[in-house]
N, C-alpha and C positions, 0 to 999 in steps of 0.2 A: 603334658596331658593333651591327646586330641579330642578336641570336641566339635560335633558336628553341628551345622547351624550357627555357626559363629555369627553368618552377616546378620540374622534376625534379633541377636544380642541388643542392640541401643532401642529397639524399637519395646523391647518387652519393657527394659529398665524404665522407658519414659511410662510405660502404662502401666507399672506395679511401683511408680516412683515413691506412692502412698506408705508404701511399705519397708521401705530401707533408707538405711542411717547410711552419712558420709564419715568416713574412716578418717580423716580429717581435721574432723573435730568432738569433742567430749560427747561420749551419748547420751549424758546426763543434759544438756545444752540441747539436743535435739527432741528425747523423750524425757522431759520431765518427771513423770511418771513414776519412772526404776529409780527416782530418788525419795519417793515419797515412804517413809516408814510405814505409813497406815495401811499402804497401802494392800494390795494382794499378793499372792506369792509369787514371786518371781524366779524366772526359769531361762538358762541360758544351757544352749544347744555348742558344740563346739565341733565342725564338722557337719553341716548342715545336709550336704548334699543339696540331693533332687528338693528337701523339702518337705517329703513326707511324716515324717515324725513330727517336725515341728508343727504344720499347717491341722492334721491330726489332734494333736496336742491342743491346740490352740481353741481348735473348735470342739473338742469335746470339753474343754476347764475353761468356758469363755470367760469368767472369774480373775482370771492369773494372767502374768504378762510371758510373755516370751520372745526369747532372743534368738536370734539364728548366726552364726559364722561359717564362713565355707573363704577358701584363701582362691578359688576364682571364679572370675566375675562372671562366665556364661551360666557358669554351674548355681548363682546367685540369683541371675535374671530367671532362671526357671523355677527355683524354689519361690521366688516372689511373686512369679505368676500366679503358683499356685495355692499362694497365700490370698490371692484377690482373685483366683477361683473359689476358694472357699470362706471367702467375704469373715476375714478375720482380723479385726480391727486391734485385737490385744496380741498382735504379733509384729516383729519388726525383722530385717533381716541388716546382718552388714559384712562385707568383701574387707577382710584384715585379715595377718598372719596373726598367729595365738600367741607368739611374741609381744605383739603389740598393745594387748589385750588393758594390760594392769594400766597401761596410761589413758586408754580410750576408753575404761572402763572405771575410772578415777572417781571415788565417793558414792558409788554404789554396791551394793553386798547383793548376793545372789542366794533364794535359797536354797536353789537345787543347780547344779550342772552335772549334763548328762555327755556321755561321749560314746557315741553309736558305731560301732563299727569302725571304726578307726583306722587305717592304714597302717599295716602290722610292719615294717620296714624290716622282713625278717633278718635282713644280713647285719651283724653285728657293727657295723663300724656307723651306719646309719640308726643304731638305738638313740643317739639323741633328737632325732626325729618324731620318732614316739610320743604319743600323747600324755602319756604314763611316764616321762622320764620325771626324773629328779627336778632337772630344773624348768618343766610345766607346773609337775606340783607345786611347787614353791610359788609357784607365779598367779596359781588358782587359789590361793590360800589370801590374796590380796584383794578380792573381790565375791568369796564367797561367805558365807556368815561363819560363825563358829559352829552355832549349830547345824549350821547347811550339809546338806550330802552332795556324795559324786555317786553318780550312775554311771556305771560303764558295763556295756553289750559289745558282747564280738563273738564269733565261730572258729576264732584264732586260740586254741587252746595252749600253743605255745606263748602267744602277747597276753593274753588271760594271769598264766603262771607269774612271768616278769614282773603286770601288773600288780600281783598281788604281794611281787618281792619290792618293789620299789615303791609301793602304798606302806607298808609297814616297816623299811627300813626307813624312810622319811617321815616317821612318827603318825601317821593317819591311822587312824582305828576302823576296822575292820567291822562294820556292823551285818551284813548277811553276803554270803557266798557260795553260789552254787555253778556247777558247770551243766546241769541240765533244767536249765528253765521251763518252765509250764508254758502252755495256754493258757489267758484268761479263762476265768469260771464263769464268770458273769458280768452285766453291763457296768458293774459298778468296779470291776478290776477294769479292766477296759479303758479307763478313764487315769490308768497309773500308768508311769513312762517305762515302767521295766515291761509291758503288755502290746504296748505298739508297735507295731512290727515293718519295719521298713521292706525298702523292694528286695534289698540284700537278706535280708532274713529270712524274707519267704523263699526264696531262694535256697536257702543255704536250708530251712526245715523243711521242702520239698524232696530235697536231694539226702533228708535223713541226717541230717547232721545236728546234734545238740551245739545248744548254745547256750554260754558263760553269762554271767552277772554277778555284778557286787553293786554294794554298795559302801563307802567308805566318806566319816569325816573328818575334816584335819583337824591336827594337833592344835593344841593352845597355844595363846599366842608367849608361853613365856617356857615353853618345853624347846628343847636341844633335838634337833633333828636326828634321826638314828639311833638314839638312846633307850629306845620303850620296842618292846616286842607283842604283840595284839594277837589272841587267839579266836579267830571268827568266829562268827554264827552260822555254820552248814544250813543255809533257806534248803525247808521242806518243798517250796512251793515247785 
């Protein structure tokens, strides 16, 4: 991936240093916080990007904590800019692969993971790549609650499909699914993460294209992966 502004990278990272965790070591160790039960809802982002979802997020539910991951680091230093552009203190960001996740992520439960646009890895040989693969899920299911949900947004209506074959052949139940998402109605949808519209969105809804969403939570922890088949809920919204 090229990215421009490479040299201004360590200089952002020491001035958003406020705002990101070392992949290094436990997050739990760094933010105490996301281990706390009482605490507020917690929300981890996979796929961060630029930023905006997350920093959005954050300051409109200053209530909840929120995580951010993106796998590099220029791409990290900017989203954290713009988390201390928007002076958001229940937000954190961290530079790891998603692989790494369930060890750096060790004894904390998540209740929401959302997966925004995602990197559709259209050619087959590269589907393990996928955020949606079999063995992400598996790997999401070690840090998200029982009750928790996955969000996932994309305009890839073929990774949408897949999505929704490898959520339900890996036991996750299928709670709302649509492939033409609304606009919020009002201030108070606004404030839900299927509503925030990243820069790729607006993008991709300027240009007339619908976009995908579900929501799905996994299976229990004493159910056989592939076993149960899940008939969704078609969201009106």
């Amino acid at each position: 991936m090229r990215i421009r502004g490479k040299e201004k990278v360590p200089g952002l990272l020491q001035e958003a240093s406020a705002y990101l965790l070392d992949a290094n070591h436990p997050a739990l160790y760094q933010w105490p916080a996301l281990g706390q039960a009482t605490h507020a809802v917690k929300n981890l982002e996979i796929g961060s990007g630029r930023g905006t979802f997350l920093a959005t997020m954050a300051q409109r539910n200053s209530d909840q904590l929120f995580l951010g991951v993106d796998l590099y680091i220029p791409i990290v230093a900017r989203a954290a800019t713009l988390l201390r552009e928007f002076a958001c203190p229940n937000a954190k960001l961290v530079c790891i692969h998603a692989e790494r996740l369930p060890e750096f992520l060790a004894q904390i439960k998540f209740d929401r993971l959302y997966l925004n646009f995602s990197d559709p890895w259209p050619r087959r040989r590269n589907d393990r790549k996928r955020l949606t693969h079999p063995r992400f899920l598996e790997r999401y299911r070690s840090f998200l609650k029982q009750d928790g949900h996955l969000e996932f947004k994309t305009d890839n209506l073929s990774l949408f499909d897949y999505s929704v074959q490898t959520l339900v052949a890996s036991g996750w139940t299928l709670l709302e699914e649509t492939r033409d998402l609304s606009v919020a109605k009002d201030e108070f949808e606004l404030c839900e993460g299927r509503y925030v519209q990243t820069e790729y969105e607006q993008k991709f809804r300027a240009l007339g294209q619908p976009i995908c969403h579900l929501v799905a939570q996994p299976p229990m922890r004493d159910e056989l992966s592939g076993v149960r088949s899940h008939t969704p809920r078609h969201s009106g919204i």
